[in-house]
MARLOTI-601222 format. One line per field, with one value per residue (C-alpha): residue number from 1; x negated, y negated, z negated. Coordinates in Angstrom, 3 decimals, decimal comma, m for minus. Each point is the difference from the previous one (the first is absolute). Example, Ala and Ser with C-alpha at 12.3 -4.5 7.8 and 13.67 -1.06 7.14 Angstrom:
residues 2
num = [1|2]
X = [m12,300|m1,370]
Y = [4,500|m3,440]
Z = [m7,800|0,660]
end
This chain:
residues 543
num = [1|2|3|4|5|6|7|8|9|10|11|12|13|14|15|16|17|18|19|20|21|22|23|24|25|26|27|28|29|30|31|32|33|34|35|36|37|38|39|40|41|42|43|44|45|46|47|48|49|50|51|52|53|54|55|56|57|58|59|60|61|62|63|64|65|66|67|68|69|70|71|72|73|74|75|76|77|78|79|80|81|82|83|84|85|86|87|88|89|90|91|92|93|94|95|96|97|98|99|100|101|102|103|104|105|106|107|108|109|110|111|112|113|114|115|116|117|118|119|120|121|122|123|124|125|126|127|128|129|130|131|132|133|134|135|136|137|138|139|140|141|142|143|144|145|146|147|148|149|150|151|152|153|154|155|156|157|158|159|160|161|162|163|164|165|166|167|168|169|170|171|172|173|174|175|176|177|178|179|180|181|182|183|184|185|186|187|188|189|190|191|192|193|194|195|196|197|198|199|200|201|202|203|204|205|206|207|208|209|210|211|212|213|214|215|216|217|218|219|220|221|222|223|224|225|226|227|228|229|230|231|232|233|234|235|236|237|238|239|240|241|242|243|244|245|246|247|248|249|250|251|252|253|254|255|256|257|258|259|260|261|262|263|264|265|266|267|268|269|270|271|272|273|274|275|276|277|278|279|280|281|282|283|284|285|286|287|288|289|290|291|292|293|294|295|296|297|298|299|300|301|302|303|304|305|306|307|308|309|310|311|312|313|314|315|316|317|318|319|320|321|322|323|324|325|326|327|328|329|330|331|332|333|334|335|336|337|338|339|340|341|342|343|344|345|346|347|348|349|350|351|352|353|354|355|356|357|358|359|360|361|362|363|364|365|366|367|368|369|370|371|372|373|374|375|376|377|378|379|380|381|382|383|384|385|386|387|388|389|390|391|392|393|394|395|396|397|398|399|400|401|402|403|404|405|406|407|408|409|410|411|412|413|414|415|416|417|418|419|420|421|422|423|424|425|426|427|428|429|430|431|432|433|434|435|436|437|438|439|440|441|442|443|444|445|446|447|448|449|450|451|452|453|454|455|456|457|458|459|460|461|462|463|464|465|466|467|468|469|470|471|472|473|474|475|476|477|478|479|480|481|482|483|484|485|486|487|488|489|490|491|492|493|494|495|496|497|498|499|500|501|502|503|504|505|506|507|508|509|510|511|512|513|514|515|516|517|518|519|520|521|522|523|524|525|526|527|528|529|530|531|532|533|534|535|536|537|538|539|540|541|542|543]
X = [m5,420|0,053|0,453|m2,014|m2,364|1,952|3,053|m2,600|m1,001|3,551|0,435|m3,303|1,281|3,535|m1,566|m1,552|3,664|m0,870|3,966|m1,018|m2,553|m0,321|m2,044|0,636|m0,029|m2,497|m0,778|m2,337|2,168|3,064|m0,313|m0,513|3,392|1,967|m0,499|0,406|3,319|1,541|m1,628|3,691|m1,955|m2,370|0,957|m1,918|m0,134|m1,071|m1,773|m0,163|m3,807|m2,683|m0,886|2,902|0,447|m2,874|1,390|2,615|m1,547|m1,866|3,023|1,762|m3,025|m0,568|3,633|m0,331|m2,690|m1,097|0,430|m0,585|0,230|m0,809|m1,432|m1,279|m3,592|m2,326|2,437|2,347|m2,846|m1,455|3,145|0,474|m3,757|0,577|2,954|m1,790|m3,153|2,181|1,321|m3,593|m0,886|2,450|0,331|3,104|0,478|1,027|m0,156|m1,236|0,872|m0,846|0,799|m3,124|m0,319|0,040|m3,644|m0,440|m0,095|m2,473|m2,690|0,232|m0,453|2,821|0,443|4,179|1,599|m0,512|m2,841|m3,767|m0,212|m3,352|0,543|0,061|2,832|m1,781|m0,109|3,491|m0,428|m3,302|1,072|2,584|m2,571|m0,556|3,261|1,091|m0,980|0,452|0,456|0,458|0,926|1,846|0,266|1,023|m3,224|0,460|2,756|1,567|m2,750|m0,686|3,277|m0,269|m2,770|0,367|3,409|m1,249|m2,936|2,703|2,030|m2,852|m1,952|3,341|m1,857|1,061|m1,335|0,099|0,760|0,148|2,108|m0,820|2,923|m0,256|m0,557|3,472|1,862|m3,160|1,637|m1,749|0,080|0,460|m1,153|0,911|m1,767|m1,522|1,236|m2,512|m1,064|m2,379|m1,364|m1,568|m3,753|0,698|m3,641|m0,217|3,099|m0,910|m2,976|1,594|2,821|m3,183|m1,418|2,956|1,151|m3,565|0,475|3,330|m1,378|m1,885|2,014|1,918|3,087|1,027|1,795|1,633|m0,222|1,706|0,100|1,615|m2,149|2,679|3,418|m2,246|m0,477|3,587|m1,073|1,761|1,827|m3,277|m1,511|3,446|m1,101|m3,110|0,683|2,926|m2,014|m3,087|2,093|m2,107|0,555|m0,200|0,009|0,212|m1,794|2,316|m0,713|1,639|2,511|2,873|m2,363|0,754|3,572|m0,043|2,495|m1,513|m1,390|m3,565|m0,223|m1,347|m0,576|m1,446|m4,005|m1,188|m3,309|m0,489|3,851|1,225|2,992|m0,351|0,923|m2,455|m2,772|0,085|m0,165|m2,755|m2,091|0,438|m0,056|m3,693|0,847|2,147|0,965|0,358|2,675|0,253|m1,491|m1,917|m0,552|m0,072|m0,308|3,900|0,659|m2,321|m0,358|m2,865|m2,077|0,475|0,672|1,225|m2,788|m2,706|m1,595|2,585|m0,940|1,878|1,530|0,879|2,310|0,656|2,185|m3,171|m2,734|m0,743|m2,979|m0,553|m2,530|m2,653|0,664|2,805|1,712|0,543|3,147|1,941|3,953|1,849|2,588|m1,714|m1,907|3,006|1,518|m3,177|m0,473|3,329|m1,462|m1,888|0,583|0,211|0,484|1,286|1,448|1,906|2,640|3,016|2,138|3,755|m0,124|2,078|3,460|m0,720|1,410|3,434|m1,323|1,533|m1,013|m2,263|m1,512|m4,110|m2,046|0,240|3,341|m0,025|m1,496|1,709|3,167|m1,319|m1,253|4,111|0,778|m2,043|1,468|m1,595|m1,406|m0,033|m2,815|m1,541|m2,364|m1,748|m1,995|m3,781|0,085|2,869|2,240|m2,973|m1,251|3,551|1,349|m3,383|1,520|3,036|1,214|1,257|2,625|m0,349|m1,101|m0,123|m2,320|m2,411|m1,733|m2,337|m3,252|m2,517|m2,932|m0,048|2,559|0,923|2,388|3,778|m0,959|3,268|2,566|m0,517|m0,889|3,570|1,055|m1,855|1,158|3,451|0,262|m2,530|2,906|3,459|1,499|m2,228|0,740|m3,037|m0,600|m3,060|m1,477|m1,849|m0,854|0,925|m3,952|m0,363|3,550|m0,766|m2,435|2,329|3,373|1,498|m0,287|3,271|1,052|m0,899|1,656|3,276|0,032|m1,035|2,792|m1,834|1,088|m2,729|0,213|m2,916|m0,870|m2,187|m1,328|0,004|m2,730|m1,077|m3,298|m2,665|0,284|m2,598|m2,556|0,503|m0,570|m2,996|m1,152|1,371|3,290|0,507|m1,577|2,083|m0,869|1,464|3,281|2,596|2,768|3,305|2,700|3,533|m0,962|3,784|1,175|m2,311|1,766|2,510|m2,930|m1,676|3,028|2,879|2,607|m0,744|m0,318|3,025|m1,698|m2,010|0,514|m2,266|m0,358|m1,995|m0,552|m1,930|1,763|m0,095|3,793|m0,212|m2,846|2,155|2,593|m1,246|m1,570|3,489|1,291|m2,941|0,710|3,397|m0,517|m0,826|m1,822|m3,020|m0,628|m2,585|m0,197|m2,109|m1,477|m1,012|m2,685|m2,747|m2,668|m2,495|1,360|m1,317|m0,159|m2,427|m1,604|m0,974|m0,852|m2,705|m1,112|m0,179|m2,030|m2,697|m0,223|m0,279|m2,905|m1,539|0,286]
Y = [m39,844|m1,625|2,066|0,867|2,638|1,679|m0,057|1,226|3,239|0,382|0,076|1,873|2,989|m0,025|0,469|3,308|1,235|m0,983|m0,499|0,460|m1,320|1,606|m1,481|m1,476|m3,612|m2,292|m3,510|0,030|1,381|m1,610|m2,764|2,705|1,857|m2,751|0,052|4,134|m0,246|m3,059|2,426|1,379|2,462|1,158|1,855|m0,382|3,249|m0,786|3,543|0,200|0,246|m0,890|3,365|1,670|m2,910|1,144|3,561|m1,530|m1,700|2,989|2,163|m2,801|m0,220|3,721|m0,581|m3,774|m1,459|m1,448|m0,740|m2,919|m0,979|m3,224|m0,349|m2,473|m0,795|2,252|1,811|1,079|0,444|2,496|1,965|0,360|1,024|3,640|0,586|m2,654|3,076|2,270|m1,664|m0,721|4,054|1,263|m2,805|m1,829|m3,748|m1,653|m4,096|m0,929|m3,470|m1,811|m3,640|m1,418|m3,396|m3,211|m0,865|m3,225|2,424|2,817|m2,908|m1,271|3,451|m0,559|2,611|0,992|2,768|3,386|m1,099|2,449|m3,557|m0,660|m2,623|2,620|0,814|2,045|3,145|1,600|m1,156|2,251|2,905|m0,062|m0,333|3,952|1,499|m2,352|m0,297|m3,694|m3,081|m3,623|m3,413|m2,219|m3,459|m2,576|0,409|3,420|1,251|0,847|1,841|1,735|1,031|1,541|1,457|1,669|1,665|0,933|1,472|1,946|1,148|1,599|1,684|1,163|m1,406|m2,203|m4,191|m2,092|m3,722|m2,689|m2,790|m2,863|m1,586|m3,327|1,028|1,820|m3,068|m1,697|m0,522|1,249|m0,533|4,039|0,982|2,795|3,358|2,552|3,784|2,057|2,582|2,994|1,725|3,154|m0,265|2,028|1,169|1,420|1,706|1,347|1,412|1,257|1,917|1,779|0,975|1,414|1,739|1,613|1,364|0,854|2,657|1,372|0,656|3,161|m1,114|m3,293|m1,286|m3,591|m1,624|m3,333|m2,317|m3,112|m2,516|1,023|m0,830|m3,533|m0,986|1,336|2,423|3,158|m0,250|m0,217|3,071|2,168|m0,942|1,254|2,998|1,287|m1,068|1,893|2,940|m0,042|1,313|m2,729|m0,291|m2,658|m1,110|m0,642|m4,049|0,339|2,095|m0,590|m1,661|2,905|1,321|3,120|1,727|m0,214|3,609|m1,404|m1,071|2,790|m1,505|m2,199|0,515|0,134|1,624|3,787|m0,602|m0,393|2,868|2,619|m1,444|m2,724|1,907|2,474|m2,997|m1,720|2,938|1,112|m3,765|m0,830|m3,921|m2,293|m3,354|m2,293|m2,465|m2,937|2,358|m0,839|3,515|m1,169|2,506|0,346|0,999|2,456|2,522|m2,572|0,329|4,198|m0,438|3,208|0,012|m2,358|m0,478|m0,973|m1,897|m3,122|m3,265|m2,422|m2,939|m2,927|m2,815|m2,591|2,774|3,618|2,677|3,034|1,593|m2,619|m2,114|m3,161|m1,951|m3,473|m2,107|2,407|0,479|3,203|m1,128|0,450|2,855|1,840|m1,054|0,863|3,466|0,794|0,279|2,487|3,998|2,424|3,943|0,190|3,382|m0,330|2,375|m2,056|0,478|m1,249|m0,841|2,465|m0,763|m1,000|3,150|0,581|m2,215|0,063|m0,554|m2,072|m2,460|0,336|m1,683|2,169|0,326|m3,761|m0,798|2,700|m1,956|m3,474|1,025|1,450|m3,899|m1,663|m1,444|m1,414|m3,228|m0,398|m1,416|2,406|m1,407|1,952|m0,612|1,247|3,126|2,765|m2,380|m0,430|3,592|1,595|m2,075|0,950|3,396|m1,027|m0,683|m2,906|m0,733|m2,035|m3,693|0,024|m2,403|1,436|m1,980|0,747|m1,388|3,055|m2,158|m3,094|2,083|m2,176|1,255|m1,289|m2,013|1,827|m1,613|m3,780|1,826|1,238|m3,969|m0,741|2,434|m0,063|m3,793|0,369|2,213|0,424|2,051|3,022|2,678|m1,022|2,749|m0,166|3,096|m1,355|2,223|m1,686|m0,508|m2,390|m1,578|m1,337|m1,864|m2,358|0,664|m3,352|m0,566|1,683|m3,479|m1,127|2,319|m0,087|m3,930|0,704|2,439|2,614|3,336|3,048|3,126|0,457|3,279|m0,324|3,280|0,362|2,774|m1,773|m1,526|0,006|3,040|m0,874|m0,533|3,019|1,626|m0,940|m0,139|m0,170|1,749|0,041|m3,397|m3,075|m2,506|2,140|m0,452|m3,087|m0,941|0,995|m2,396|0,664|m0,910|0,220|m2,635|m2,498|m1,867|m1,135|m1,534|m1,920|m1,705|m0,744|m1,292|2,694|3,230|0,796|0,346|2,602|3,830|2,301|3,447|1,877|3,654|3,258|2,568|1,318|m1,314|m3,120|m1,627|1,012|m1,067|m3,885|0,011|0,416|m2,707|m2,328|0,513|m0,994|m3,102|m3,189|m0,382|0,126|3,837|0,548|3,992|1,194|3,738|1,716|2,830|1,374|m1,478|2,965|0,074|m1,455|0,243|3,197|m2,940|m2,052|2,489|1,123|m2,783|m1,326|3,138|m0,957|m3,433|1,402|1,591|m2,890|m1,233]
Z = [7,334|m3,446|m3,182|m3,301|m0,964|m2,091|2,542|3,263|m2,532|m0,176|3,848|0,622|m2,392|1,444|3,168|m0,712|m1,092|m3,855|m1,275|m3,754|m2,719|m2,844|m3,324|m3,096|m0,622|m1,543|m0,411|2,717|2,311|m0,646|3,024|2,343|m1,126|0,499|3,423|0,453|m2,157|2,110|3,463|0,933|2,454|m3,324|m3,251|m3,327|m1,867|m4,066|m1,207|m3,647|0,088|2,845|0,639|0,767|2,455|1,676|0,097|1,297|2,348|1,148|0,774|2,126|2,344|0,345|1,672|1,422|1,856|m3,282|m3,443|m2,050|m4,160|m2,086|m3,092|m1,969|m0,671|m2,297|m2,527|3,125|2,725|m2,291|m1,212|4,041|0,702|m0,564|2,579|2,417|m0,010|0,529|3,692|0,777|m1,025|2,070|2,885|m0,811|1,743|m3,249|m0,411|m3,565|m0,539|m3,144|m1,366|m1,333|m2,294|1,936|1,735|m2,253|m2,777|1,755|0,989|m3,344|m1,541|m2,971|m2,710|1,217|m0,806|1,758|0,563|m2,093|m1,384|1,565|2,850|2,626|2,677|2,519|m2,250|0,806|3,636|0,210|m1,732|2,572|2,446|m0,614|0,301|3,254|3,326|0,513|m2,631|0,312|m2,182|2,015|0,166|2,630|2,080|0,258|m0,616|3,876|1,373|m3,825|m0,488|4,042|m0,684|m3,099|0,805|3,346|m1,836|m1,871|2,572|1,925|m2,346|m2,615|m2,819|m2,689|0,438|m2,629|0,436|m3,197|0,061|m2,006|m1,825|1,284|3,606|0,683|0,903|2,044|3,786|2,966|3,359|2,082|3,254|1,590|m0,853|2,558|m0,652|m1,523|2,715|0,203|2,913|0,015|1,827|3,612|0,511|m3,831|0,844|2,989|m1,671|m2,965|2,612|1,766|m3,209|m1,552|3,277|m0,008|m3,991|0,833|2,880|m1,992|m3,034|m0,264|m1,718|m1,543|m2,859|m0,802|m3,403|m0,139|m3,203|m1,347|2,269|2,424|m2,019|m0,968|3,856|0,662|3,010|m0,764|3,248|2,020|m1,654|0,092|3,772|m0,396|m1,767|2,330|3,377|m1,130|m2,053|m2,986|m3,308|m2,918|m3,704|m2,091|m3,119|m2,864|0,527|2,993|m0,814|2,528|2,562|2,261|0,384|m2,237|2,018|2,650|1,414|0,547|m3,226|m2,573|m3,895|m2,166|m0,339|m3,794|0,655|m1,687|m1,351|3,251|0,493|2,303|3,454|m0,579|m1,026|2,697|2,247|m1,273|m0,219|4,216|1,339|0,888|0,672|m2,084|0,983|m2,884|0,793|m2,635|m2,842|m3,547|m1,357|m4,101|m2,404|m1,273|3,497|0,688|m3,165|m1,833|4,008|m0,196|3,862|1,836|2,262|m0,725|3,814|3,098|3,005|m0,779|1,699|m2,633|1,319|m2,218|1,087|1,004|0,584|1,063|m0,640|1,541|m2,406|m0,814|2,892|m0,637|2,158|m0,978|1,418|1,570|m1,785|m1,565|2,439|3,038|m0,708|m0,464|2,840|2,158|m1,558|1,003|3,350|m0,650|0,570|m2,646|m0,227|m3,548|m1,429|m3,372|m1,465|m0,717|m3,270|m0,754|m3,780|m2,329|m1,498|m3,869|m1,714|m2,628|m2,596|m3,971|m3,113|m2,613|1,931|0,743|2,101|3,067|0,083|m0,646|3,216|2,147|m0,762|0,317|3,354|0,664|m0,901|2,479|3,459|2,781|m0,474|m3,738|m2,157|m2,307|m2,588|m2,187|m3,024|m0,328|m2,054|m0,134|2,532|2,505|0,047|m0,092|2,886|2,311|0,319|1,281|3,601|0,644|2,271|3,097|m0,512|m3,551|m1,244|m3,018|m1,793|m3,283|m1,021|m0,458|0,806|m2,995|m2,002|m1,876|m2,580|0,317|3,234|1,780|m1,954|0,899|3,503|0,011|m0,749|2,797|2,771|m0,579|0,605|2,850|1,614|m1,659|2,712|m0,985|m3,111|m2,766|m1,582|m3,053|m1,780|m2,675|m3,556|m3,689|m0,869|3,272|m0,663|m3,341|1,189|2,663|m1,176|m0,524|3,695|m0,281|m1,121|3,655|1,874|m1,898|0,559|3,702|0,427|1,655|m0,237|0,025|m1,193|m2,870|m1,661|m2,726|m0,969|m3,415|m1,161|m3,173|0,765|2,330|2,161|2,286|m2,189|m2,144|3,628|m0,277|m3,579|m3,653|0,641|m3,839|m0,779|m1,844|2,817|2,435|m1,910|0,231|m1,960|1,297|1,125|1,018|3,538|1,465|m2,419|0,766|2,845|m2,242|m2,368|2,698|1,509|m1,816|2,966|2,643|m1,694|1,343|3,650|m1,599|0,113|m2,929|m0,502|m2,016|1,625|m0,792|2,549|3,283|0,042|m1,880|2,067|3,290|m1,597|m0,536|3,319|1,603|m2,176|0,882|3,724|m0,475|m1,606|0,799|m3,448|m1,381|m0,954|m3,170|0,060|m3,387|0,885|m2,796|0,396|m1,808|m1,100|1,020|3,206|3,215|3,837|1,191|1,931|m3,030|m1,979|1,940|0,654|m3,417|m0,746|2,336|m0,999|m3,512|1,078|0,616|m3,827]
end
């Protein structure tokens, strides 16, 4: 087949179920957006900046296959860096594409703008080099099996590629042939061997205990290990990166793990189990109480989606996928008490953080998307239980402050038949709030709480609770849809809430509507999730 560069990317994208591209436009780029504007099977998504465009980005593929967002060269590269490190941090299949200056002007090393000024135009393209896990600059020679292999490498490993696209080579026809699927086999005699060594650590062990993590929501296999788990009968927490990678109503399923915070339930668990198997895990220090683990020494089998270890040894080329479904096989004599969750109690009132997330969690339904912000958002929502197939997402690796909010952007057009809902506090929103502008013109309709506690709370968890530059100014958060658009504030509902009543009360509303909800919470300053609090007291120690 006959086409162009520009058009194949097009093609190559759609093909991994890419139906959006978010960016901003710049002269470099403008070629390229012709064609994605005229694609009737594409839609172009202008962000008011580059990096919430690469939040943006970043939610869709934590929902899609992948994710993809165009800048232009230098100035909007670099305002998208930050989100782009995020995806690679926490394994997100993101396409960065970026139009660079025409190659007459590269080999002849002009002075143009967005440019250091120094004749160079590698720079950007090797900073990237850090924070991606493939990059390319296409032109005619290459740009069929570059294009191939860069998305491919992005779609196996769920980390963000990088490809530039010079301005004059958009339009440059090429002639197609047809592309072989990418496919990965797991290596039968390192299987084999890895099945003989866990069965023999199994034996031994007295009881076990599963911990599964986000490497599993990012490969899509929460099928195979709901397999797993309920043909073995195992008991399993989660970390709070995978929150929702497990069914949390299910009976085998028993908390989230946050190391010496870790409630109760979890504890006890941890503490009796003599063997842990590790599926998809990165134990960071936001996730596990700064590394205060519950007990420090288990006999452990980690599986990762391209490798396993049992102990010291690793096993190279063997998939998440088919370990799971091989261990599945195997025989266990597990003994856990089960435990039905309690009803969430008569609730009235001033409005606090507790009971905050007691009714929250009242709100939820099956198969909603719950986003919430690092901080008071994150750590409140970890103690909730979600209902079946809700998708959670949060960012408690990077955390990078008010990456949720373009998230949201990205999510709800990634799937519109879901209920978005975003818990994000005022201190984070400040920092991305004119992507409201976006979602208003993309008529999307989520229901975002800001909580409004004057500042930031998660911080003064951790140190200079009094300090100025723990303050903000204060805005009048529920009026601000009808500032950022001026024809569809009508589509929006606002409330501004400090009760028990009022905050049930807008919820309702919001459920009812087919608008976009902006509910403001008011709470205390000094007030905080038991979780965080803690927490931010042993980070503090570290100061």
């Amino acid at each position: 087949m006959q086409t162009t560069i520009g058009q194949y990317l097009l093609d190559r994208l759609k093909s991994y179920g890419v139906q959006h591209l978010f960016g901003v436009p710049g002269d470099y780029n403008l070629a390229f957006l012709d064609l994605v504007e005229d694609d009737p099977h594409l839609q172009w998504v202008g962000n008011c900046n580059e990096l919430n465009a690469s939040y943006a980005a970043d939610g869709y593929a934590r929902l899609k296959s992948m994710g993809a967002l165009l800048t232009t060269f230098g100035v909007g590269e670099l305002s998208a860096i930050n989100g782009i490190a995020g995806s690679y941090a926490e394994s997100v299949p993101v396409v960065k594409i970026v139009g660079m200056p025409s190659r007459g002007v590269v080999h002849s090393r002009k002075l143009v703008h967005h440019t250091l000024g120094d004749g160079e135009f590698l720079k950007f393209y090797n900073m990237y080099a850090e924070v991606s896990v493939a990059q390319t600059i296409l032109n005619k020679q290459n740009a069929q099996s570059e294009i191939d292999r860069v998305l491919g490498e992005c779609f196996l490993h769920k980390k963000p590629v990088y490809i530039g696209l010079p301005v004059d080579v958009t339009h440059i026809p090429i002639e197609t042939y047809t592309s072989s699927p990418l496919v990965t086999r797991s290596d039968p005699k390192i299987l084999n061997a890895f099945l003989e060594d866990a069965q023999e650590l199994l034996r031994k062990s007295k009881s076990q205990v599963v911990m599964a993590d986000y490497e599993v929501n990012r490969y899509h296999l929460n099928q195979e290990l709901k397999h797993f788990i309920e043909a073995v009968n195992l008991p399993l927490v989660s970390l709070a990166m995978g929150k929702g990678v497990f069914d949390e109503t299910h009976p085998n399923f028993i908390g989230v793990y946050n190391g010496i915070l870790s409630d109760a339930r979890v504890c006890s668990l941890m503490r009796h189990a003599d063997c842990a198997l590790l599926i998809g895990v990165k134990l960071t220090d936001s996730l596990t109480a700064g590394f205060h683990y519950i007990r420090e020494h288990h006999l452990s089998i980690q599986i990762h989606p391209f490798y396993s270890q049992i102990g010291e040894k690793t096993y190279d080329d063997i998939l998440m996928q088919d370990v799971l479904k091989a261990l599945a096989r195997l025989k266990f004599q597990a003994s856990f008490p089960k435990e039905t969750h309690p009803k969430t109690p008569h609730l009235n009132g001033k409005l606090t953080q507790d009971k905050f997330f007691k009714i929250i969690q009242e709100y939820l339904r099956p198969h909603d998307v719950l986003i919430a912000e690092q901080g008071t958002s994150f750590f409140g929502a970890i103690s909730m239980v979600l209902p079946s197939g809700v998708s959670f997402i949060g960012q408690p690796l990077w955390g990078s402050i008010g990456y949720t909010f373009g998230a949201l952007l990205g999510t709800a057009l990634a799937s519109p038949d879901r209920r978005h809902i975003l818990l994000i506090g005022d201190g984070s929103f400040q920092l991305v709030a004119q992507e409201l502008s976006t979602m208003l013109r993309e008529n999307i309709t989520p229901t975002i709480i800001v909580i409004n506690n004057d500042g930031y709370t998660v911080e003064r968890c951790i140190h200079g609770p009094t300090r100025q530059y723990n303050h903000i100014n204060m805005w009048h958060y529920s009026k601000l849809a009808s500032f950022f658009d001026v024809h569809l504030a009508r589509e929006v509902v606002s409330f501004q809430v400090s009760s028990v009543a009022g905050l049930r009360e807008a919820l309702c509303v919001a459920q009812q509507s087919s608008k976009l909800a902006l509910i403001e919470a008011c709470m205390d300053k000094d007030d905080a999730p038991i979780l965080l609090k803690k927490l931010g007291a042993l980070f503090g120690a570290q100061i």
